[in-house]
PDB file of N, CA, C, O and CB in Angstrom:
ATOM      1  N   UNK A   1      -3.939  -9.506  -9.164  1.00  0.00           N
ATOM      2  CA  UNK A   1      -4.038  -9.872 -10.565  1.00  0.00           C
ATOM      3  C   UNK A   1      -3.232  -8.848 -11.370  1.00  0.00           C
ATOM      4  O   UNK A   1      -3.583  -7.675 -11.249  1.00  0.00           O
ATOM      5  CB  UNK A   1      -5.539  -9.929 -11.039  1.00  0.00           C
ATOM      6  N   UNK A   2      -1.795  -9.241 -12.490  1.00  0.00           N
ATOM      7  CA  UNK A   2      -1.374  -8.411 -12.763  1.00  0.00           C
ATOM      8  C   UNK A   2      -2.376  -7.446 -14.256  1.00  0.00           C
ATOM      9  O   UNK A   2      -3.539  -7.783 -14.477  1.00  0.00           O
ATOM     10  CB  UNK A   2      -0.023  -8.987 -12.833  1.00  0.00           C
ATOM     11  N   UNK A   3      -1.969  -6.756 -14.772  1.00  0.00           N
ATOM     12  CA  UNK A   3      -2.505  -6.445 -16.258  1.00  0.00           C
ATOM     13  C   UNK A   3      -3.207  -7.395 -17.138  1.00  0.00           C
ATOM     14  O   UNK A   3      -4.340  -7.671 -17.532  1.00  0.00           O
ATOM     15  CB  UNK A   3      -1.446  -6.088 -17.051  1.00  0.00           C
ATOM     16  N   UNK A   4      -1.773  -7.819 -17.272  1.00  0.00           N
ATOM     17  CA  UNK A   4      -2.132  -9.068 -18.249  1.00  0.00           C
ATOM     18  C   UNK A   4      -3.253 -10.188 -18.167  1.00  0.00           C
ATOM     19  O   UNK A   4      -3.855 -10.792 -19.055  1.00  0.00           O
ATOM     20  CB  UNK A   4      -1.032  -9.828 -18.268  1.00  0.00           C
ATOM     21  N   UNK A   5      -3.313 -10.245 -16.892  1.00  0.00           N
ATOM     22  CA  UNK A   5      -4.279 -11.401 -16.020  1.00  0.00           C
ATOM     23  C   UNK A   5      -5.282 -10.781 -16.828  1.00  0.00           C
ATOM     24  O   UNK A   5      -5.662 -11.323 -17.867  1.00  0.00           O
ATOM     25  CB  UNK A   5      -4.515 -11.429 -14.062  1.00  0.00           C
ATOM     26  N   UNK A   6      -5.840  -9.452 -16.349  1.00  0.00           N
ATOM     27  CA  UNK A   6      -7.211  -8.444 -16.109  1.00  0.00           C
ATOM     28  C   UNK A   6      -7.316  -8.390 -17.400  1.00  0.00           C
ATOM     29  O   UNK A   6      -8.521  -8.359 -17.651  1.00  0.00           O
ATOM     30  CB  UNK A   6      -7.167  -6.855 -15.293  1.00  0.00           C
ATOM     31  N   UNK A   7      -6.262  -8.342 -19.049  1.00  0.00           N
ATOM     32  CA  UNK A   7      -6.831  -8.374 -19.654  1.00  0.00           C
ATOM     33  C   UNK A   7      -7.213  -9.820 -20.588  1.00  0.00           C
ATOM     34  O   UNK A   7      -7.890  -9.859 -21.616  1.00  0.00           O
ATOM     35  CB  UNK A   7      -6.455  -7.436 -19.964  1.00  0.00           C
ATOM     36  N   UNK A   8      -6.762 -10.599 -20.102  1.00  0.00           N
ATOM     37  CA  UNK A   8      -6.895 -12.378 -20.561  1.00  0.00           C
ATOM     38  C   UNK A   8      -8.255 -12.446 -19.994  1.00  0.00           C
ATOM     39  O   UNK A   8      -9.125 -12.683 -20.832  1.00  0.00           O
ATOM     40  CB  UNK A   8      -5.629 -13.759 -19.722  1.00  0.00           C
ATOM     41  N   UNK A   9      -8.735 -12.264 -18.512  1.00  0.00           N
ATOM     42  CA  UNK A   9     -10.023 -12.157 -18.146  1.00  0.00           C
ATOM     43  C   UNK A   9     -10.674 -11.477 -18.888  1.00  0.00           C
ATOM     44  O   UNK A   9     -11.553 -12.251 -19.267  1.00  0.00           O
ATOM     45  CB  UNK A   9     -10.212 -11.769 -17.067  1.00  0.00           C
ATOM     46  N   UNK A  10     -10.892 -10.230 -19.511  1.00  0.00           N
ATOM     47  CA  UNK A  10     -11.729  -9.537 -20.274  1.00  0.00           C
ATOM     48  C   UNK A  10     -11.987 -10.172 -21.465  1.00  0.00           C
ATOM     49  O   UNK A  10     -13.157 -10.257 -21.837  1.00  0.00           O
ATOM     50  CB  UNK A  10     -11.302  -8.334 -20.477  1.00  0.00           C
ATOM     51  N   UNK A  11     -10.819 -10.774 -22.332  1.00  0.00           N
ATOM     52  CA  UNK A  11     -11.338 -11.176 -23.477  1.00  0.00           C
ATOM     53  C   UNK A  11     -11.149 -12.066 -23.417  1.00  0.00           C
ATOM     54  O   UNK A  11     -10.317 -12.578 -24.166  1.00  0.00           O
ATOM     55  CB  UNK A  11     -11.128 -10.814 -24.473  1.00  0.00           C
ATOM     56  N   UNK A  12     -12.048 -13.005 -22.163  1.00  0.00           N
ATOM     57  CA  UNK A  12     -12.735 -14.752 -22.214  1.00  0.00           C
ATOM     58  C   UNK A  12     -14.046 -14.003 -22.293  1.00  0.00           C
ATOM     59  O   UNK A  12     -14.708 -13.859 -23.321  1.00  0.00           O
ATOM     60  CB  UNK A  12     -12.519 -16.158 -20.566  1.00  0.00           C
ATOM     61  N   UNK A  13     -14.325 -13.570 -21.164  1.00  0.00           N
ATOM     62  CA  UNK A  13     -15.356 -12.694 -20.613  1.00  0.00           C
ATOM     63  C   UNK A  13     -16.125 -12.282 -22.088  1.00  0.00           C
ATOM     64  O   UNK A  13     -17.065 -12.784 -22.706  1.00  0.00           O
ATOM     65  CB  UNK A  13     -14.640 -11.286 -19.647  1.00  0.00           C
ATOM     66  N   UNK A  14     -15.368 -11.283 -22.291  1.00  0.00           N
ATOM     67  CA  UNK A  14     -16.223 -10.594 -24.082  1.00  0.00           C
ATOM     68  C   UNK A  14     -16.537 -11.733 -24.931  1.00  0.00           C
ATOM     69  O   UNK A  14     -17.555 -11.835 -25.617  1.00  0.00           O
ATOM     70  CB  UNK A  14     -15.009  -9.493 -25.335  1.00  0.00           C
ATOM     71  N   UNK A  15     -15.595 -12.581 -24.839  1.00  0.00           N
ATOM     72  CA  UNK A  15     -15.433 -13.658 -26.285  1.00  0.00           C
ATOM     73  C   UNK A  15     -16.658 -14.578 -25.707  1.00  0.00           C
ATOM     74  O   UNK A  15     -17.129 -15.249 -26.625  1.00  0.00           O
ATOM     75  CB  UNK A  15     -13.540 -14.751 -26.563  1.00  0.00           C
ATOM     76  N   UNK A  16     -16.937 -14.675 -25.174  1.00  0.00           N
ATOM     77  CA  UNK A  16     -18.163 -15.690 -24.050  1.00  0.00           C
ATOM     78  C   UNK A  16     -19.541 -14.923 -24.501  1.00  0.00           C
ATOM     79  O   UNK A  16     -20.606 -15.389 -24.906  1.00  0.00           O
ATOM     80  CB  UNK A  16     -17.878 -15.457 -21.803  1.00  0.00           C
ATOM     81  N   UNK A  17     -19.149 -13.664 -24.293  1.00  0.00           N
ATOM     82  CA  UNK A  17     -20.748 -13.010 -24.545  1.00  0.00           C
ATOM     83  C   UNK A  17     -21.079 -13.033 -26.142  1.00  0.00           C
ATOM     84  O   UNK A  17     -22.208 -13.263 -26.575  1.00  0.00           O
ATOM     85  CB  UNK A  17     -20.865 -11.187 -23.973  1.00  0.00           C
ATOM     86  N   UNK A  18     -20.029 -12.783 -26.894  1.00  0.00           N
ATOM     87  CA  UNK A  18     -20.085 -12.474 -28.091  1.00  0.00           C
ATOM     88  C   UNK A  18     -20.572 -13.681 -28.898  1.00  0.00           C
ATOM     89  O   UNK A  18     -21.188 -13.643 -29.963  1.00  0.00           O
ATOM     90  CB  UNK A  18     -18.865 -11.959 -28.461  1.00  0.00           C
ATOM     91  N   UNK A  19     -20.089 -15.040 -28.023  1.00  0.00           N
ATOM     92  CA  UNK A  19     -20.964 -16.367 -28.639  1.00  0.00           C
ATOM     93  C   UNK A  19     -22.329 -16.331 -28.226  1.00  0.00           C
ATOM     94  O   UNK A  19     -22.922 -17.298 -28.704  1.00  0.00           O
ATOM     95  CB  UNK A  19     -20.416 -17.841 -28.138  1.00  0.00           C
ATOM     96  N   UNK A  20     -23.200 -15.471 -27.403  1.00  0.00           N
ATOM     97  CA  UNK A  20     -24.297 -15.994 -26.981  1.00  0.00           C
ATOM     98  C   UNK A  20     -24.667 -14.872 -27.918  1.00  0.00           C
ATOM     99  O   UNK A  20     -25.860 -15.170 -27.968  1.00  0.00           O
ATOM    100  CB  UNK A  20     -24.729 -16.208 -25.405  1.00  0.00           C
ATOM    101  N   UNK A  21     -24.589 -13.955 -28.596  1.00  0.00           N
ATOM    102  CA  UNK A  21     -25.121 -13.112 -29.240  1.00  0.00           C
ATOM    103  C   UNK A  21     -26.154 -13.548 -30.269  1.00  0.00           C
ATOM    104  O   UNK A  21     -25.928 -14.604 -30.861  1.00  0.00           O
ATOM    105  CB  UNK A  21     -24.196 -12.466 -29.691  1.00  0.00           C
ATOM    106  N   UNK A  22     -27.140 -12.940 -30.526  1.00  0.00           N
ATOM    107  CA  UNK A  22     -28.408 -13.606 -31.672  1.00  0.00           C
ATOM    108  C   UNK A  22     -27.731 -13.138 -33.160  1.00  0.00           C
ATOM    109  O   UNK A  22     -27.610 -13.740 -34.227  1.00  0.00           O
ATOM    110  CB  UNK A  22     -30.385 -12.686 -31.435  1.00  0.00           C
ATOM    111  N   UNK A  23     -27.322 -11.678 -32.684  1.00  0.00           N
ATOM    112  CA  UNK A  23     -26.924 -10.398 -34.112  1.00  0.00           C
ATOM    113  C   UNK A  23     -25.864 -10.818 -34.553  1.00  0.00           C
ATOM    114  O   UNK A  23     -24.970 -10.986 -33.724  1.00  0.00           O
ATOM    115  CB  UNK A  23     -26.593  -8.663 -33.796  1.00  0.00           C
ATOM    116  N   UNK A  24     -25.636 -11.071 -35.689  1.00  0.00           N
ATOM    117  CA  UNK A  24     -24.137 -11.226 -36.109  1.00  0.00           C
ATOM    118  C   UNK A  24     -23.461 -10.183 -36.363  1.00  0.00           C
ATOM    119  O   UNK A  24     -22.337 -10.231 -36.863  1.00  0.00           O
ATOM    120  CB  UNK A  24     -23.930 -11.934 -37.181  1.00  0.00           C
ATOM    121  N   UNK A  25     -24.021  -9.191 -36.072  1.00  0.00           N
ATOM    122  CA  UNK A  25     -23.367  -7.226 -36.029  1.00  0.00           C
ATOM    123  C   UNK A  25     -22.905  -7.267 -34.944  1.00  0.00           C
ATOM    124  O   UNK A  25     -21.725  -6.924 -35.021  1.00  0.00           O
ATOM    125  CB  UNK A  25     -24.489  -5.686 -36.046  1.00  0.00           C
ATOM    126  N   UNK A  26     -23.324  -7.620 -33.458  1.00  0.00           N
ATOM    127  CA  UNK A  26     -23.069  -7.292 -32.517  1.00  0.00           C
ATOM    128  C   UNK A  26     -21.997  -8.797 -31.874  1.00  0.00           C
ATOM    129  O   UNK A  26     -21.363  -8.572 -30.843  1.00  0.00           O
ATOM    130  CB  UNK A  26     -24.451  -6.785 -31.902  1.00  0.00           C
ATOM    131  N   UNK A  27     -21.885  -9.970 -32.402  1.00  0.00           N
ATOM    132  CA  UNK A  27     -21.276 -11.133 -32.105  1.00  0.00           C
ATOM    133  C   UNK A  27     -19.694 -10.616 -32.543  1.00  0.00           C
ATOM    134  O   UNK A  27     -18.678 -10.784 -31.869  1.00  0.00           O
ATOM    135  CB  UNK A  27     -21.993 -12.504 -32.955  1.00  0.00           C
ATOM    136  N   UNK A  28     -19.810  -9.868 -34.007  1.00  0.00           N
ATOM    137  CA  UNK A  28     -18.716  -9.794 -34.604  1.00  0.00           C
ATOM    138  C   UNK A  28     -17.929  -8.453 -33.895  1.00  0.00           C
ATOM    139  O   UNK A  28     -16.725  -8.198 -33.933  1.00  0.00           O
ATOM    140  CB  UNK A  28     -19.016  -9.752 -36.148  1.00  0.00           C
ATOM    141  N   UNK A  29     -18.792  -7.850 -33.376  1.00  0.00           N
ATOM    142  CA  UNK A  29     -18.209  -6.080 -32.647  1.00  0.00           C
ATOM    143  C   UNK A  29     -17.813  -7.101 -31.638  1.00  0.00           C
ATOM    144  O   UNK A  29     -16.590  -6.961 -31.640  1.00  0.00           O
ATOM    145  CB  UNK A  29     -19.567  -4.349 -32.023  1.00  0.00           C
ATOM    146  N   UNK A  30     -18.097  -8.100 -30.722  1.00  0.00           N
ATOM    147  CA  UNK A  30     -17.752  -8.767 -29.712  1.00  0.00           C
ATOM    148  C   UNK A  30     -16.611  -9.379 -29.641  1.00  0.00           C
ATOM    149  O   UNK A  30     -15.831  -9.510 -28.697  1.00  0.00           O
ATOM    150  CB  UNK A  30     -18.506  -9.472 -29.496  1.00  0.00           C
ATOM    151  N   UNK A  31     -16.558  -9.903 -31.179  1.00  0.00           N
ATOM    152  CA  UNK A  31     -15.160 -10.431 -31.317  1.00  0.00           C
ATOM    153  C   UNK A  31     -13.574 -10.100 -31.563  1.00  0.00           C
ATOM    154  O   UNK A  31     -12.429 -10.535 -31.438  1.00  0.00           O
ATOM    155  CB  UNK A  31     -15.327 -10.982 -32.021  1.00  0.00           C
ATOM    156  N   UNK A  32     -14.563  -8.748 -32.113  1.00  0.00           N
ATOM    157  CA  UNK A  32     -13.030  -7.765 -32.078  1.00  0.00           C
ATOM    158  C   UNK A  32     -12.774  -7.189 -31.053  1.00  0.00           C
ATOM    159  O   UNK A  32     -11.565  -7.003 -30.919  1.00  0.00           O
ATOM    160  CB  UNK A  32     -12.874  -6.607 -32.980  1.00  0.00           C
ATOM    161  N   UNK A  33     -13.580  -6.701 -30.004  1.00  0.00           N
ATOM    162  CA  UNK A  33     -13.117  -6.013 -28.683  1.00  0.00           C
ATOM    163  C   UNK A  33     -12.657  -7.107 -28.066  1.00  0.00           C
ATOM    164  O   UNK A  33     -11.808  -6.688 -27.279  1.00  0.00           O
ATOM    165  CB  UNK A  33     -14.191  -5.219 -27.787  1.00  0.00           C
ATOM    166  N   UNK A  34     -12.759  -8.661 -27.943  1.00  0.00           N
ATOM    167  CA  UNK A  34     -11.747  -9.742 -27.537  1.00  0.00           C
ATOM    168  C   UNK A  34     -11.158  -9.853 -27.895  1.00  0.00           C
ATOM    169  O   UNK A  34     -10.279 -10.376 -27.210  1.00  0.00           O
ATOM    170  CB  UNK A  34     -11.742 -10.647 -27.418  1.00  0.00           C
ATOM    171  N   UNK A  35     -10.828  -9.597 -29.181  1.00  0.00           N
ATOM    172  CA  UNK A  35      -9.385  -9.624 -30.030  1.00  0.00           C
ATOM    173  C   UNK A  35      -8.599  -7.955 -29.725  1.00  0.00           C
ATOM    174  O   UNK A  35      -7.382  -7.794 -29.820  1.00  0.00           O
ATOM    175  CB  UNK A  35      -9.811  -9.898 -32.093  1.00  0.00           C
ATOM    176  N   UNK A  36      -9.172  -7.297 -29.508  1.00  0.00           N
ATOM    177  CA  UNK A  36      -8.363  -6.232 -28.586  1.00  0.00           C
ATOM    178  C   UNK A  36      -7.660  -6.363 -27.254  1.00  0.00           C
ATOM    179  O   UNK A  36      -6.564  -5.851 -27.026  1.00  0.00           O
ATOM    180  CB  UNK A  36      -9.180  -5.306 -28.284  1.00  0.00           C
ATOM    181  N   UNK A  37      -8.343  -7.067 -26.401  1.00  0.00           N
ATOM    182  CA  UNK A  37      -7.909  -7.257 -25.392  1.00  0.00           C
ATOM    183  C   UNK A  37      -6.543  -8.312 -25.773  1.00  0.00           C
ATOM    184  O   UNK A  37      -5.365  -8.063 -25.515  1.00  0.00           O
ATOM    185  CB  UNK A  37      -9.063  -7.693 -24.497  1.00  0.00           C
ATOM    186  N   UNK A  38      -7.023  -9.408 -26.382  1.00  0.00           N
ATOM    187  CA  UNK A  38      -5.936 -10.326 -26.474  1.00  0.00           C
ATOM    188  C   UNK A  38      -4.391  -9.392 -26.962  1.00  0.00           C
ATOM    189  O   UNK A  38      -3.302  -9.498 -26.397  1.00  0.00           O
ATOM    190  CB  UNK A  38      -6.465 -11.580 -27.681  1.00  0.00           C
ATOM    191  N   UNK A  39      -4.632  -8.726 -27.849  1.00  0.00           N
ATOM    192  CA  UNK A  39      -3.710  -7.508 -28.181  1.00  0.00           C
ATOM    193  C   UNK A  39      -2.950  -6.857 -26.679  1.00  0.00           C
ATOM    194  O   UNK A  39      -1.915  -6.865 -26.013  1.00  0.00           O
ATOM    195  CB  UNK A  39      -4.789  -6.214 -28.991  1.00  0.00           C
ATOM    196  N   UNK A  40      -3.945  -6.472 -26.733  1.00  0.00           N
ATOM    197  CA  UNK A  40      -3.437  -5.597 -25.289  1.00  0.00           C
ATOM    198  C   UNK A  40      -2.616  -6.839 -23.880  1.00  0.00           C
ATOM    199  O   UNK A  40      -1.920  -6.620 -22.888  1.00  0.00           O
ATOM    200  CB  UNK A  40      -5.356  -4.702 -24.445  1.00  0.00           C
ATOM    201  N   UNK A  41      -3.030  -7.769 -24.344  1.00  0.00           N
ATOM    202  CA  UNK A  41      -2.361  -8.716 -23.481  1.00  0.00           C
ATOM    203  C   UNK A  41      -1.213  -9.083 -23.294  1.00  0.00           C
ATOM    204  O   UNK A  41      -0.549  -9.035 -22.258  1.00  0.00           O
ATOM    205  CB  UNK A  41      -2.683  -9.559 -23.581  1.00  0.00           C
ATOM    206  N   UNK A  42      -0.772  -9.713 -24.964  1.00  0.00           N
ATOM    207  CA  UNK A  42       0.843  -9.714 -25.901  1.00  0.00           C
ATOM    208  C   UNK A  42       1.011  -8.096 -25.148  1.00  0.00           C
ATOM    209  O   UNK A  42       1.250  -8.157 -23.942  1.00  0.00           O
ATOM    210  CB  UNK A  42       0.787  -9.788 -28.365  1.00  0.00           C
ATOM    211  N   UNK A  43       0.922  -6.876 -25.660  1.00  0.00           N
ATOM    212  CA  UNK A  43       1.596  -5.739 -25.988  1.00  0.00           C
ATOM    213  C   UNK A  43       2.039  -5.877 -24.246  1.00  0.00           C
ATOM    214  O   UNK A  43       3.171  -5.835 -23.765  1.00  0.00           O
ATOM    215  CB  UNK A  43       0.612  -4.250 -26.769  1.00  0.00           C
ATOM    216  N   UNK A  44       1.033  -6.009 -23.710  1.00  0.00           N
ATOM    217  CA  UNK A  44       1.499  -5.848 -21.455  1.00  0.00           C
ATOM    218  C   UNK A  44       2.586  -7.055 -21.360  1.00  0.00           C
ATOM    219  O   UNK A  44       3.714  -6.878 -20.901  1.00  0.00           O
ATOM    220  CB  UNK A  44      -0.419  -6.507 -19.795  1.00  0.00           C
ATOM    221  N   UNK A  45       2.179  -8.130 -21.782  1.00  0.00           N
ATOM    222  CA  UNK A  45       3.443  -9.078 -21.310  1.00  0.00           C
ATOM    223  C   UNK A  45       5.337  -8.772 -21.944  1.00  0.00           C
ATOM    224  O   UNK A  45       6.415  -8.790 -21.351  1.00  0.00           O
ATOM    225  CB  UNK A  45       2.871 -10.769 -21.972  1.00  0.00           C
ATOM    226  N   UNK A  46       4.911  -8.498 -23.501  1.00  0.00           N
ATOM    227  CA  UNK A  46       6.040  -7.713 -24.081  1.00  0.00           C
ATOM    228  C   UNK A  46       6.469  -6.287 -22.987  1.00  0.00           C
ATOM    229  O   UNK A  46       7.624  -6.264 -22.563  1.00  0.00           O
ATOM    230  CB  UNK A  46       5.466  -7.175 -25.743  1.00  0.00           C
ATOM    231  N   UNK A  47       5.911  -5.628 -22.750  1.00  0.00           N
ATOM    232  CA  UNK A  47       6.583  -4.348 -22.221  1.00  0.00           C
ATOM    233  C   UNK A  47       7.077  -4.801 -20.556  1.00  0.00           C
ATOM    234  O   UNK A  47       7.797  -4.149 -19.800  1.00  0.00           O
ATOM    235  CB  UNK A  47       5.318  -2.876 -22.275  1.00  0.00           C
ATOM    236  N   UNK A  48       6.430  -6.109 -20.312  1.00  0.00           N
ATOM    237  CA  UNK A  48       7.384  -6.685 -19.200  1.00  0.00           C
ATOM    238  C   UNK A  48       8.582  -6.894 -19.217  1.00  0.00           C
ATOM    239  O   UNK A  48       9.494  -6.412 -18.546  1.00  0.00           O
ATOM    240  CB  UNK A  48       7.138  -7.685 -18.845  1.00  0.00           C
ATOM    241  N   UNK A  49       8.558  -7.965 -20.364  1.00  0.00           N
ATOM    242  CA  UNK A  49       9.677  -8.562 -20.346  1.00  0.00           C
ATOM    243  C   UNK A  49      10.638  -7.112 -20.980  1.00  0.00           C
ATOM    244  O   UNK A  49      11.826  -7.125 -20.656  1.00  0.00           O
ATOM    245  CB  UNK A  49       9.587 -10.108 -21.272  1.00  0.00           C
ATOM    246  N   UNK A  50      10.398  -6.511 -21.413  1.00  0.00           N
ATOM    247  CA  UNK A  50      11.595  -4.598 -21.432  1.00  0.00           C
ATOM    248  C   UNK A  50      12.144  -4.224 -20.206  1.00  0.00           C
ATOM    249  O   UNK A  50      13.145  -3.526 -20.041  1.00  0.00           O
ATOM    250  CB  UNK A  50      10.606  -2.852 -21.754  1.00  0.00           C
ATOM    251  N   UNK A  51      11.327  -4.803 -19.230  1.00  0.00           N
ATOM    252  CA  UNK A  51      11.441  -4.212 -17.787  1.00  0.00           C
ATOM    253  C   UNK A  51      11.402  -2.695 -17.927  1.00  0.00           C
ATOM    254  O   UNK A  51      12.169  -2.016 -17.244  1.00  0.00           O
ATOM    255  CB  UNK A  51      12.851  -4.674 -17.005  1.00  0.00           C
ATOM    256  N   UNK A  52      10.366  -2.006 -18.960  1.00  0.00           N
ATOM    257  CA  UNK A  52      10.334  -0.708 -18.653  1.00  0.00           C
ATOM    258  C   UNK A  52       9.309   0.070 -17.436  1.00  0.00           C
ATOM    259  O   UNK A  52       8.304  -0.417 -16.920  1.00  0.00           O
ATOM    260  CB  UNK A  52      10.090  -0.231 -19.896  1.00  0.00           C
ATOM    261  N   UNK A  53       9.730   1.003 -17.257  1.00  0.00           N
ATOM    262  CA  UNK A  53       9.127   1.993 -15.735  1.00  0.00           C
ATOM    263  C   UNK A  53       8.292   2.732 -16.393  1.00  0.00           C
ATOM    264  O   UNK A  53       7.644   3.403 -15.590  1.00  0.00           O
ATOM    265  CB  UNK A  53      10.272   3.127 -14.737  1.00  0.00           C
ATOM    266  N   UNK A  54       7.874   3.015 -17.896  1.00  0.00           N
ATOM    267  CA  UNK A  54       7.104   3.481 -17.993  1.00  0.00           C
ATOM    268  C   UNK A  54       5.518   3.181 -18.350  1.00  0.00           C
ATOM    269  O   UNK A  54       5.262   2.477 -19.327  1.00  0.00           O
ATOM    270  CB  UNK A  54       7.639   3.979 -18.420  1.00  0.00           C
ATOM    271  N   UNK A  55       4.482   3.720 -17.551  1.00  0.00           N
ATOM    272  CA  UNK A  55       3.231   3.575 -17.384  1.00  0.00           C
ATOM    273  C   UNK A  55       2.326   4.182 -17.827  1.00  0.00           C
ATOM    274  O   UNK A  55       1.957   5.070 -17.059  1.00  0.00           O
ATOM    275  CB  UNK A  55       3.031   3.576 -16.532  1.00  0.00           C
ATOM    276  N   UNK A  56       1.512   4.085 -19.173  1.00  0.00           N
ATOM    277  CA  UNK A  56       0.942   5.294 -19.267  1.00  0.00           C
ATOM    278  C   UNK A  56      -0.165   5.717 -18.881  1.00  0.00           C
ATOM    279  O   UNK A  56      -0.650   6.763 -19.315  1.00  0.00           O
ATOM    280  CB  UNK A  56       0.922   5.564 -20.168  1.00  0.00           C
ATOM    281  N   UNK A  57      -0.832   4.837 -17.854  1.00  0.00           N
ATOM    282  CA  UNK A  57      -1.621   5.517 -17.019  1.00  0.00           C
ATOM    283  C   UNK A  57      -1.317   6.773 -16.097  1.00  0.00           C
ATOM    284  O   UNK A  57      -1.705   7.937 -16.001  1.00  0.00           O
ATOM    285  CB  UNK A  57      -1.986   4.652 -16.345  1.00  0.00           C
ATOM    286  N   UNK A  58      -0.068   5.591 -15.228  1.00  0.00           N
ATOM    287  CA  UNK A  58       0.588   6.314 -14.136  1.00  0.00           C
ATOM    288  C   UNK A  58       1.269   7.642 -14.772  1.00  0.00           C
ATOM    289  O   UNK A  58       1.333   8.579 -13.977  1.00  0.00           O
ATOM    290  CB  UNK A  58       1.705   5.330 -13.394  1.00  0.00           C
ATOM    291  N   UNK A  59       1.739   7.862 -15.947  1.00  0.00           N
ATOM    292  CA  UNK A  59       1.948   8.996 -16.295  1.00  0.00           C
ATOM    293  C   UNK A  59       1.341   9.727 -17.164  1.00  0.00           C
ATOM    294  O   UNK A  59       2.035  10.552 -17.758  1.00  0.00           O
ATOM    295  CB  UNK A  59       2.820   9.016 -16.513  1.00  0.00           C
ATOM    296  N   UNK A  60       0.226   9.661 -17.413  1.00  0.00           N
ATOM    297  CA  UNK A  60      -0.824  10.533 -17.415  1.00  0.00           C
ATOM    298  C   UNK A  60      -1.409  11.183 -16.431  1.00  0.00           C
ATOM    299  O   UNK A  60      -1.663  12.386 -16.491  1.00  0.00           O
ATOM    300  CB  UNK A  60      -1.606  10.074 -17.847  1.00  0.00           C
ATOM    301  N   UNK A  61      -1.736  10.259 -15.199  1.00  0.00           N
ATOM    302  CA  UNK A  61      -2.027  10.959 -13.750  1.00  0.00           C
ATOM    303  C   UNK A  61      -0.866  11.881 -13.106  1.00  0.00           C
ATOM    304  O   UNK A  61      -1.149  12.727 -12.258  1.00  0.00           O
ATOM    305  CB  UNK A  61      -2.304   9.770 -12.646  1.00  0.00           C
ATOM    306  N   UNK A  62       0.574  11.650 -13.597  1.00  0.00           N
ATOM    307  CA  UNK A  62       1.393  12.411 -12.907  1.00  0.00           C
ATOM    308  C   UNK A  62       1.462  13.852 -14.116  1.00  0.00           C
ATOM    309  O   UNK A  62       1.511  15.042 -13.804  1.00  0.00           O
ATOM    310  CB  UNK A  62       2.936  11.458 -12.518  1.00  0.00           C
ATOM    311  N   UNK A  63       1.451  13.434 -15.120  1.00  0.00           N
ATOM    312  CA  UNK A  63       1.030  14.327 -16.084  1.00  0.00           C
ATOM    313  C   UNK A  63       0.290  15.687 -15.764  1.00  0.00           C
ATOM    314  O   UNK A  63       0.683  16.850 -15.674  1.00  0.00           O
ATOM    315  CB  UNK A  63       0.260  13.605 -16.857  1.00  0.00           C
ATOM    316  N   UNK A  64      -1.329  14.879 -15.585  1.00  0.00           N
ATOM    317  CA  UNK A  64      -2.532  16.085 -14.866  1.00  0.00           C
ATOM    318  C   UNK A  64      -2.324  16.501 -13.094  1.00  0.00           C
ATOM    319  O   UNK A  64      -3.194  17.108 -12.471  1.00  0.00           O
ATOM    320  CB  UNK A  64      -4.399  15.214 -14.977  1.00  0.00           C
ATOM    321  N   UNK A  65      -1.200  16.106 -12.565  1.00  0.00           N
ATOM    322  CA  UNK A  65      -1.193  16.490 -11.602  1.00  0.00           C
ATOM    323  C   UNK A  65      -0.299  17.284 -11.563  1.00  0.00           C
ATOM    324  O   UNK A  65      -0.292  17.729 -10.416  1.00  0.00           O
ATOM    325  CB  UNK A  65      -1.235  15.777 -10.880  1.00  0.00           C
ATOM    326  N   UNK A  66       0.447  17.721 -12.121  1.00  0.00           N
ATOM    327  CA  UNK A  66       1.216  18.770 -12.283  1.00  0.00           C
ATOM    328  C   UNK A  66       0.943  19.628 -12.938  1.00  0.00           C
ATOM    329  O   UNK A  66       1.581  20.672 -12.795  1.00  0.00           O
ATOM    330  CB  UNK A  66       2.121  18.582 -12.572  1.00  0.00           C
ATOM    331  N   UNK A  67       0.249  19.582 -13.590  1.00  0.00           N
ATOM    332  CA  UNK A  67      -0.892  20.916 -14.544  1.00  0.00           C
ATOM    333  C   UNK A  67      -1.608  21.034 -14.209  1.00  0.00           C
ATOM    334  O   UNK A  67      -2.334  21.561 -15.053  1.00  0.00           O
ATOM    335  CB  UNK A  67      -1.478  20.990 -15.745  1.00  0.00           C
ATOM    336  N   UNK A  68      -2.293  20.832 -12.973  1.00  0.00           N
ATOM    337  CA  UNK A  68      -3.327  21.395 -11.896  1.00  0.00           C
ATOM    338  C   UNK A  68      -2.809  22.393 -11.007  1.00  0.00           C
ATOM    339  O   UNK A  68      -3.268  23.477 -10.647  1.00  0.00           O
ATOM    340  CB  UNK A  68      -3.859  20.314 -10.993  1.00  0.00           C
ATOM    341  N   UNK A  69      -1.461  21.617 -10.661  1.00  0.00           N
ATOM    342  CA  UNK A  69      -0.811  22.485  -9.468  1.00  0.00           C
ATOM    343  C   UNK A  69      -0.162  23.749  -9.637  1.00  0.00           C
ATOM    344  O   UNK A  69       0.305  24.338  -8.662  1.00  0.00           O
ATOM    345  CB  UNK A  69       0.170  21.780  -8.850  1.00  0.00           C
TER     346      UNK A  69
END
């Protein structure tokens, strides 16, 4: 499953819970962390199509691994 997949899954997933919610405090916090993900979805498919190498996970971990060593 690439990124994008994992985060389209998350915000069905959130957006699903956030309808069963009773609170409309906590339906509406639900709906924006699905509307984050959906964000984060566009922003992963855009930095595909860049074909860029950079990761900022992966370079954060290469980051702290060289400031350990």
């Amino acid at each position: 499953m690439t990124r994008a997949e994992e985060y389209r899954h998350l915000a069905k997933k959130v957006h699903a819970r956030a309808a069963r919610e009773e609170s409309p405090i906590l339906r509406a916090e639900g709906e924006n962390l699905a509307e984050g993900y959906v964000r984060l979805t566009e922003q992963t498919v855009a930095s595909e199509q860049l074909d860029t190498l950079y990761d900022p996970i992966v370079g954060l971990q290469v980051k702290i691994n060289r400031t350990i060593q």
